[in-house]
N, C-alpha and C positions, 0 to 999 in steps of 0.2 A: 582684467575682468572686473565689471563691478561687484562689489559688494551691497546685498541688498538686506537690510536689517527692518525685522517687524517690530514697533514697539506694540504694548496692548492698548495702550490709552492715550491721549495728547491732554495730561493735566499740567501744570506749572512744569513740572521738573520733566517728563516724557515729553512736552512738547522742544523745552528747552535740548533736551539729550537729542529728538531729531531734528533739531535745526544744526547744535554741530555734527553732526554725522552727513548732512544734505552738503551745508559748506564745505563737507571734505571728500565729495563726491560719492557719498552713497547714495543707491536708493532706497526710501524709506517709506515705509508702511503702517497704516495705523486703523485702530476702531474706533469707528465711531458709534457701536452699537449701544444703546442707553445713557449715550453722553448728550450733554447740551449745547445750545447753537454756540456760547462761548468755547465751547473745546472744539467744533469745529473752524472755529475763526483761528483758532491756535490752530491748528493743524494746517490750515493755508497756509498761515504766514512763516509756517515754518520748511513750508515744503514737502511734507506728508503726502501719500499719497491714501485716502480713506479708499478699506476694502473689506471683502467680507473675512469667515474665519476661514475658510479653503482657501482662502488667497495669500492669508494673511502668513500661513505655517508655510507658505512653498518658500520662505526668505531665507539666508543663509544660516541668520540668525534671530531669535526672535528673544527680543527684552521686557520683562514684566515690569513694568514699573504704575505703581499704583498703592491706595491707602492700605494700609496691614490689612485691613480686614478681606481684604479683595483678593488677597494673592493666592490662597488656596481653591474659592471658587473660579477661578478665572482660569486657572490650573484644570479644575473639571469641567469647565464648557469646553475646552479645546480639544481635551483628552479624546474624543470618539474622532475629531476632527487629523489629529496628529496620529489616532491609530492606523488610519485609512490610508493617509499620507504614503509615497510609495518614497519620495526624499524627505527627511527628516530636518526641520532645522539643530540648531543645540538652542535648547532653551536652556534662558540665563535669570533667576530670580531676581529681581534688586533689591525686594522690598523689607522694609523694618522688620522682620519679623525671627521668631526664637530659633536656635537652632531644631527644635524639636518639630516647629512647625515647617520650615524651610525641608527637613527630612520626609516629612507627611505631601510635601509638598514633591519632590522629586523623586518615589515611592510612586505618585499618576502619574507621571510623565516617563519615567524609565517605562512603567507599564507598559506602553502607548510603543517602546522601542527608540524612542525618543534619547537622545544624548543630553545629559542635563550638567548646569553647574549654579553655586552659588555665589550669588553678586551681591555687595553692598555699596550704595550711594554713600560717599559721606563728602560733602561740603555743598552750597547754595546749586541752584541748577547752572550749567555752566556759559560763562556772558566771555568776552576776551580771547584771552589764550585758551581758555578752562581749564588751566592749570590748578585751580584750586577747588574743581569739583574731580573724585576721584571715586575709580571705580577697583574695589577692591574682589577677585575672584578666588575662587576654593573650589578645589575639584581636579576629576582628569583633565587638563588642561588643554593639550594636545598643541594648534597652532591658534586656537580663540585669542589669545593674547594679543601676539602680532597683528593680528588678521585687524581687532578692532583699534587697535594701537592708530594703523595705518589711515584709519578713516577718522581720525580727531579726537577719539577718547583716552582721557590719563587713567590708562589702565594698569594696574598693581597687584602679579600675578604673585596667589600667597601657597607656598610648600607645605599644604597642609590638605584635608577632606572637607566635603561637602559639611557646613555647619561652622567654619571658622569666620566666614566672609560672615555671617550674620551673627556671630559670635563678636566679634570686631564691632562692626554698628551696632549692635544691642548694650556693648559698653560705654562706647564713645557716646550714644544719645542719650543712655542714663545719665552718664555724666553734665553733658550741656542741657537736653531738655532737662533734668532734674533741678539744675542752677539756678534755670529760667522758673520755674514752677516756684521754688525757694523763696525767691529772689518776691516776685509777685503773692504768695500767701504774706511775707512777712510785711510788704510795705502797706499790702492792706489790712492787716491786721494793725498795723500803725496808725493807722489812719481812722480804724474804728475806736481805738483809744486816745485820739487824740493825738497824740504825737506825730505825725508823719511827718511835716515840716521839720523837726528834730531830727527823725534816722536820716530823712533824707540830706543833711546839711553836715550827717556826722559821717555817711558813706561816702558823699564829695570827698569832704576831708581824710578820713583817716584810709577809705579803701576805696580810692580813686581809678582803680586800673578797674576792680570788680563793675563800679556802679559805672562807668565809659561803656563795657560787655553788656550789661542788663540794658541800656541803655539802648542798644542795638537792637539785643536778643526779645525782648518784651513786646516792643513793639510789632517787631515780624510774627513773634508766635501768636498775636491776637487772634487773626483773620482763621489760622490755620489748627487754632487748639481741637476743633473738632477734629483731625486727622490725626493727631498725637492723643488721644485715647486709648485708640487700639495699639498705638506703640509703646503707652506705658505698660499695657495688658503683657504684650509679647516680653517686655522686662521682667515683669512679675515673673512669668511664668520660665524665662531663661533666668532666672535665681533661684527655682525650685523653692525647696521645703525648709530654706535659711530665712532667718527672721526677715532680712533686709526685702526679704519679696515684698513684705506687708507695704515698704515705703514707696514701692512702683505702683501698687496698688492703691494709694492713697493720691499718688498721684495722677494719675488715671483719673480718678475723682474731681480732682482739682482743676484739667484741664476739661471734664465733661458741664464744670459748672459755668467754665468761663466761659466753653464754646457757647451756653445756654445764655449765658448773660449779653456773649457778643449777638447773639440770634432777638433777643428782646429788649431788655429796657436799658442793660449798658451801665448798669449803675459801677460795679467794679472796674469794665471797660476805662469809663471815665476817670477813676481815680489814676488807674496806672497810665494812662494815657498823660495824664495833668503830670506826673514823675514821671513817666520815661522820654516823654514824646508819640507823635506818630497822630494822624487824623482818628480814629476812634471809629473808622466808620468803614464800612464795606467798599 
């Protein structure tokens, strides 16, 4: 029998996630409600089929994936949608977001009768095997595991409750987004004193594995720092009332300045682009 999976959106990583699930023979579901003509070319070429939101919750399963800020509204436009529902899908959360909020989050959806769990993305959208994009779940489990196993996703079912899967990526993207954000204040801060030619010649040398990573990670996160705002927000706020929240918070900043900068003149853009690589431009 097929398996039919709804995602909510066809952005980068959602379009990406239903094209391998199409390849592995599901069918797949998507909105295109207040998206643009480029997420629906993504959805074509991925195999998507675009539907409304009655159509979209009849699927076996339906996957949220979208920018932190979106996963709890998107949660409440379905909600009247999925109460009416007489088959329920399991909704499955993917997104960045804190445990506290992922909880608020499956709170409207239980309501609704809805069967719910928490999902985290962690690695690039998945291209190959997708072995290296992995989908990590929390929750009653039941046969979801298997089920999406079977349709092409590396899924990694974790012995624990709703709030660990986003517990999980809320540490792992402080850690790398945080690196990334480091990594870009210090070099341009180098640069505004003069020096940047210098760090940069002394991180070749003495910390050659780090600046290879920045290398990588700088470039990719330009285009996307607006979407990593609200992910530092949800760190902050999955750190609580310890000091260390202040530095998810500061970086939150960091990435809304860049996003501003990639959006107009580019002048920081430019510098880390000059050190890291990558075209500088949309």
């Amino acid at each position: 029998m097929t398996i039919t999976v709804a995602i909510t959106a066809p952005g980068n990583m959602g379009a990406a996630v239903g094209a391998r699930l199409v390849q592995h023979g599901a069918n797949v579901l998507t909105s295109l409600q207040g998206r643009s003509a480029a997420s629906a070319m993504r959805a074509e070429a991925a195999g998507m089929v675009a539907v409304e939101d009655e159509k979209l919750i009849e699927a076996d399963f339906l996957l949220s994936i979208l920018p932190p800020k979106d996963a709890l509204p998107i949660a409440l436009r379905l909600a009247p949608t999925l109460r009416a529902a007489s088959r329920k899908p399991v909704y499955i959360d993917c997104n960045a977001v804190s445990p506290d909020t992922v909880t608020a989050i499956m709170q409207v959806v239980q309501d609704t009768g809805t069967p719910f769990l928490d999902g985290s993305i962690i690695g690039p959208p998945p291209r190959g095997d997708g072995s290296h994009t992995k989908l990590y779940l929390s929750g009653p489990m039941g046969d979801t595991a298997l089920k999406l196993k079977s349709v092409g996703l590396n899924v990694i079912p974790l012995d624990a409750p709703v709030g660990a899967a986003s517990a999980l990526k809320m540490s792992y993207g402080g850690i790398t987004k945080g690196l990334t954000a480091l990594g870009s204040v210090m070099i341009l801060a180098a640069e505004r004193y003069g020096v940047g030619d210098e760090l940069n010649s002394e991180l070749a040398a003495s910390q050659p594995q780090l600046f290879a990573w920045l290398k990588r990670a700088v470039p990719d996160m330009l285009p996307k720092a607006y979407r990593w705002v609200a992910e530092m927000d949800e760190i902050s706020a999955y750190l609580g009332e310890r000091p260390e929240s202040g530095i998810y918070n500061s970086i939150a900043r960091v990435y809304e300045d860049l996003a501003a900068d990639w959006a107009a003149e580019r002048s920081d853009v430019a510098v880390l682009t000059k050190v890291f690589g990558g075209k500088g431009t949309a």
